[in-house]
VOVEXLUM-967188 format. One record per atom (N, C-alpha, C): residue number from 1; atom name; residue in three letters; z, x, y. Coordinates in Angstrom, 3 decimals, padded with zeros to 6 digits. Last residue first. Layout:
<atoms>
(NUM, CA, Ala, (Z, X, Y))
...
</atoms>
This chain:
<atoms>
(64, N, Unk, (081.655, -048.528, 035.245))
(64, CA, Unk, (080.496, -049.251, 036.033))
(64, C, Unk, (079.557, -048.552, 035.864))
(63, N, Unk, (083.310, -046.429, 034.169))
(63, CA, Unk, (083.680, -047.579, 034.523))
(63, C, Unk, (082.482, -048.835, 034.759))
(62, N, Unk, (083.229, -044.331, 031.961))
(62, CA, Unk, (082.589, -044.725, 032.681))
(62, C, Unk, (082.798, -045.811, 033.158))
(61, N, Unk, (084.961, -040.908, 031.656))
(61, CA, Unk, (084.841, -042.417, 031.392))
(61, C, Unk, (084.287, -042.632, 032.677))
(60, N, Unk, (084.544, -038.267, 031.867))
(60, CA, Unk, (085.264, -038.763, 030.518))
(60, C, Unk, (085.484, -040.072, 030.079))
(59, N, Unk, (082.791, -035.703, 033.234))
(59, CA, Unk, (082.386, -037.149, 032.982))
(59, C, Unk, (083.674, -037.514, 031.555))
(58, N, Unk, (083.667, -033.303, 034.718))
(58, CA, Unk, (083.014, -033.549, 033.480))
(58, C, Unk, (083.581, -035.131, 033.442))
(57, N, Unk, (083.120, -032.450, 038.428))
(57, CA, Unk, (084.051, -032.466, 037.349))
(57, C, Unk, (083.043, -033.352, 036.370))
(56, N, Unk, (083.884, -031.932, 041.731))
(56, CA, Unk, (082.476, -031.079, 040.932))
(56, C, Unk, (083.503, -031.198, 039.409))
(55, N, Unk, (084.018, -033.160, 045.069))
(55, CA, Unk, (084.681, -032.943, 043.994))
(55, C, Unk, (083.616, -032.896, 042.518))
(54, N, Unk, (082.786, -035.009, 046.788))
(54, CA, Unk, (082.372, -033.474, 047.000))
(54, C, Unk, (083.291, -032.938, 045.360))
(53, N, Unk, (083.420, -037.717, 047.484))
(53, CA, Unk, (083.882, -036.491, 048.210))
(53, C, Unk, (083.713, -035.530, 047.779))
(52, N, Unk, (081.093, -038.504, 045.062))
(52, CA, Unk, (080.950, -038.388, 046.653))
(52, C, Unk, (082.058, -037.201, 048.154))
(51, N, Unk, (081.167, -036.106, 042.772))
(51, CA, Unk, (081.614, -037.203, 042.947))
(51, C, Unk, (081.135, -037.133, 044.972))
(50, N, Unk, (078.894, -034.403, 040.497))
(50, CA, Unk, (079.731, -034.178, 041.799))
(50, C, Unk, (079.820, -035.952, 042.699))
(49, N, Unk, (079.614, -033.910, 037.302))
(49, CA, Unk, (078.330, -034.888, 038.533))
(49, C, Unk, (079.745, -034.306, 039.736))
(48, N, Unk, (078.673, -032.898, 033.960))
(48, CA, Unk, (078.775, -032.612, 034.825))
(48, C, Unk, (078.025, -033.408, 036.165))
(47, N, Unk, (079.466, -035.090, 030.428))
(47, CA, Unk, (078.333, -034.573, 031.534))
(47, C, Unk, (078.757, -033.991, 033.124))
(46, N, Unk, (081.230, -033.485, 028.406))
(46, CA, Unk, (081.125, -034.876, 029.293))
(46, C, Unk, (080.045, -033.934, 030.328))
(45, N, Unk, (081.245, -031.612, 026.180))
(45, CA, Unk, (082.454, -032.152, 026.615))
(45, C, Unk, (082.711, -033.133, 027.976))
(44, N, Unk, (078.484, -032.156, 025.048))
(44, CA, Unk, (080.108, -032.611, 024.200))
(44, C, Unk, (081.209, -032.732, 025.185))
(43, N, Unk, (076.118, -033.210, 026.694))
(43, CA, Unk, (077.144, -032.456, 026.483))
(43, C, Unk, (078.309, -032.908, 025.845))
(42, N, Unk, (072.798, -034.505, 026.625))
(42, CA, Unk, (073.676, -034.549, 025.939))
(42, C, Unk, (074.822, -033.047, 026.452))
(41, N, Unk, (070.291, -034.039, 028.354))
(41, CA, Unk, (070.712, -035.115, 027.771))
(41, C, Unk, (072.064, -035.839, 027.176))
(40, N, Unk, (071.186, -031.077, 030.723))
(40, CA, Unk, (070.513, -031.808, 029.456))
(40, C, Unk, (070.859, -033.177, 029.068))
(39, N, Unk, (072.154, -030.867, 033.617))
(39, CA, Unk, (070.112, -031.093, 033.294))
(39, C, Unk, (069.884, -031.897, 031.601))
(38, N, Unk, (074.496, -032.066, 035.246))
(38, CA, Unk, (073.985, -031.159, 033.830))
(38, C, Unk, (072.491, -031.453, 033.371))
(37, N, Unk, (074.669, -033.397, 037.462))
(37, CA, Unk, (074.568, -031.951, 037.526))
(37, C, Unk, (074.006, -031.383, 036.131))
(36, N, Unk, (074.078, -035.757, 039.848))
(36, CA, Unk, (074.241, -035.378, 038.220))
(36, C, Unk, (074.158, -033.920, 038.393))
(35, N, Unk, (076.073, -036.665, 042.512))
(35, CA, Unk, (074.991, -035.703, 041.726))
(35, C, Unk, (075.501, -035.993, 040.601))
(34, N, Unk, (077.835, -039.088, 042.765))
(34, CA, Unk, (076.732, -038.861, 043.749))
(34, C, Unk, (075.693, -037.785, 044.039))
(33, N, Unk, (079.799, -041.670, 041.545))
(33, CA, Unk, (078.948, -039.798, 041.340))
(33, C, Unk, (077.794, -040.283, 042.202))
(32, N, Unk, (082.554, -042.179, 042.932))
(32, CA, Unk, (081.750, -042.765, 042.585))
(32, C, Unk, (080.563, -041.934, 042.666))
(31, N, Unk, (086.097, -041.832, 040.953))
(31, CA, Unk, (085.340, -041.697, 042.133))
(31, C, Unk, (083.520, -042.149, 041.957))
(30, N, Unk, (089.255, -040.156, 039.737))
(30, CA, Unk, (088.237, -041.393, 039.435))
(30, C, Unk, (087.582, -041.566, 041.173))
(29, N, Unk, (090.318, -037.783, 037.845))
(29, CA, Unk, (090.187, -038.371, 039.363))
(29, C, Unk, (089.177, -039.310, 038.836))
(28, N, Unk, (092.802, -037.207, 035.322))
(28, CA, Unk, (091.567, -037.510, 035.448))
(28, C, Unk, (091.846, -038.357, 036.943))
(27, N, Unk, (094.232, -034.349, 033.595))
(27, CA, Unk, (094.534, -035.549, 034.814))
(27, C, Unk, (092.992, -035.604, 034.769))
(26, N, Unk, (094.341, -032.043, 031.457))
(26, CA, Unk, (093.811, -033.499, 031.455))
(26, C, Unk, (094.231, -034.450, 032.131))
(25, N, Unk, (095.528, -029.865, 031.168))
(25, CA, Unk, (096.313, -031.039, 031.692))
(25, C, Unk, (095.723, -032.593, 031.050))
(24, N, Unk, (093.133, -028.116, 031.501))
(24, CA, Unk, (094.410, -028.172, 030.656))
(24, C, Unk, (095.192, -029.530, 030.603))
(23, N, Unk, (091.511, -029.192, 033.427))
(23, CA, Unk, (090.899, -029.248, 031.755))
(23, C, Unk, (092.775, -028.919, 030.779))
(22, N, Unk, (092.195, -029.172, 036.107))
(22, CA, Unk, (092.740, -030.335, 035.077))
(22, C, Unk, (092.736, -030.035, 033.572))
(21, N, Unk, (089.990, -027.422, 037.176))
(21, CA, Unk, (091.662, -027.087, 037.245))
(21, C, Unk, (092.867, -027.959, 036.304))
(20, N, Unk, (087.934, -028.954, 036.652))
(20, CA, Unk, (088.229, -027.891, 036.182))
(20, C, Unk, (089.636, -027.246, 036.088))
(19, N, Unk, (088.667, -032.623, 036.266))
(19, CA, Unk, (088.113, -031.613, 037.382))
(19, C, Unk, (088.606, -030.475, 036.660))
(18, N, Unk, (087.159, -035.161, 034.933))
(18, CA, Unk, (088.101, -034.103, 034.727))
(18, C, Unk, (088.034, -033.080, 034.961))
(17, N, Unk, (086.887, -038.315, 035.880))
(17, CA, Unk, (086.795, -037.343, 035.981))
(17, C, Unk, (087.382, -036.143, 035.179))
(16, N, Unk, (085.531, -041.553, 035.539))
(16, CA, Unk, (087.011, -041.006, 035.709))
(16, C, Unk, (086.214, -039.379, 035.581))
(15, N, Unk, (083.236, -043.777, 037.808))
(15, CA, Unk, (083.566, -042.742, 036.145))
(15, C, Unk, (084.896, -041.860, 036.784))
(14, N, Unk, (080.830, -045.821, 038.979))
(14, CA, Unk, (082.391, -045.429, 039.281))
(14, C, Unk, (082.692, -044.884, 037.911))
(13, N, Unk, (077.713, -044.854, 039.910))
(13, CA, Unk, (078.833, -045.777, 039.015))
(13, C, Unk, (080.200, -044.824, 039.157))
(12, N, Unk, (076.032, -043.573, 041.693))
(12, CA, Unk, (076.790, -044.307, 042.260))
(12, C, Unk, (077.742, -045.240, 041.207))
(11, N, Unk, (073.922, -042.989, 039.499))
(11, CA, Unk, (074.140, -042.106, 041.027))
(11, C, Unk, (074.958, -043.985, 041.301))
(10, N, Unk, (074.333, -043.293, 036.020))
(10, CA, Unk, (073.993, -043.515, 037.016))
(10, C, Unk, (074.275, -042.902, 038.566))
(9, N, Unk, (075.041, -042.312, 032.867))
(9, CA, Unk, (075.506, -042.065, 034.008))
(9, C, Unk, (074.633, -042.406, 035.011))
(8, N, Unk, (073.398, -042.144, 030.552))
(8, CA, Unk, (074.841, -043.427, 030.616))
(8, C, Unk, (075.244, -043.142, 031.826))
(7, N, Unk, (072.074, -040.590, 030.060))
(7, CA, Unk, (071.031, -041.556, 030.286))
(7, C, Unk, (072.248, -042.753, 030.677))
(6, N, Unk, (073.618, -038.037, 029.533))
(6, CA, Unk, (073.516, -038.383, 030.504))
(6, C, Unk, (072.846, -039.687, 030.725))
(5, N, Unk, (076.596, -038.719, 027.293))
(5, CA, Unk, (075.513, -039.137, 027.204))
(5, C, Unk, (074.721, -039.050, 029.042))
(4, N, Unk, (079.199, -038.573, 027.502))
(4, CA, Unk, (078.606, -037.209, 026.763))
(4, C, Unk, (076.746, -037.550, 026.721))
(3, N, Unk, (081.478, -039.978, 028.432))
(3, CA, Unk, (080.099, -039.725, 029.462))
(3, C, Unk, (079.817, -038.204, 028.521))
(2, N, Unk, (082.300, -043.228, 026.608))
(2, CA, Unk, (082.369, -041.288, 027.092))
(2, C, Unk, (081.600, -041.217, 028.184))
(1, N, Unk, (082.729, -046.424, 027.694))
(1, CA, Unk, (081.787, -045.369, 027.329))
(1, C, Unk, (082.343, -044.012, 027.736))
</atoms>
């Protein structure tokens, strides 16, 4: 699954990342979300969650 869908993201599923400094690159951190951040339902370019160590990046896969 993308993560363009928030109702697909849970507090604690493991999802790959793509931290702001990445968006060029596209390296993805993988970690286990521990905020949702984007209020709406839907973002094209992946829902915003702050991963447990604190790290603040757009949702690009969902593992769990």
């Amino acid at each position: 699954m993308d993560g363009t869908q928030r109702e697909d993201i849970k507090i604690g599923s493991e999802v790959s990342i793509v931290l702001k400094k990445d968006q060029r690159s596209g390296n993805l951190t993988e970690g286990v979300v521990k905020d949702i951040l984007t209020k709406s339902s839907y973002h094209p370019h992946g829902i915003k969650v702050r991963l447990e160590d604190g790290q603040v990046g757009r949702v690009k896969e969902i593992k769990s």
